[in-house]
N, C-alpha and C positions, 0 to 999 in steps of 0.2 A: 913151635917154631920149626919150620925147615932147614934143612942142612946148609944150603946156598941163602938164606932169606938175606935180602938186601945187599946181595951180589949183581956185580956186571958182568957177562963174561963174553966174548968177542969170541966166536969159531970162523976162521979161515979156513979158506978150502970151497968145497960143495955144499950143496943146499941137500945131498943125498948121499947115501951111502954111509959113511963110518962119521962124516960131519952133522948130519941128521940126528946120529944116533946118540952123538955125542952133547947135542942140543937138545933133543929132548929130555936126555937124563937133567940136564941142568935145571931144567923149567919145573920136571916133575919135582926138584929140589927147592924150585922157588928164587930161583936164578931169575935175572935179568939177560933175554940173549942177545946178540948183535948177530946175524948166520949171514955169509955173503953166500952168492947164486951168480951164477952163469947169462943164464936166461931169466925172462916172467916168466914160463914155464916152471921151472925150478922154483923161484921166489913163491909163487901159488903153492907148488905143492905142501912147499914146507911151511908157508901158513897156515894153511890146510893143517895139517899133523899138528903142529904146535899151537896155533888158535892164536889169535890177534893179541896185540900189543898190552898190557897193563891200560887203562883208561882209555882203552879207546871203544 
């Protein structure tokens, strides 16, 4: 089992930069993430890096 397993965790802020980095740890932990973005730009990127939704 992972450290976040069957966690939610909501990062505010950017889609980049220290909010990114801070969402990806989560997911590598098995977090559930919520990441808000500026732009689609941004939103792409960081689903890109962290890879689509649980079940989709």
């Amino acid at each position: 089992m992972t450290k976040y397993a069957r966690r939610t965790a909501l990062v505010v802020g950017e889609a980049t930069g220290i909010g990114l980095a801070v969402a990806k740890r989560l997911v590598e932990g098995g977090a559930s993430v919520l990441l808000t973005a500026r732009t689609e730009e941004e939103r792409a990127h960081a689903v890109a890096e962290l890879g689509p939704p649980p079940g989709s």
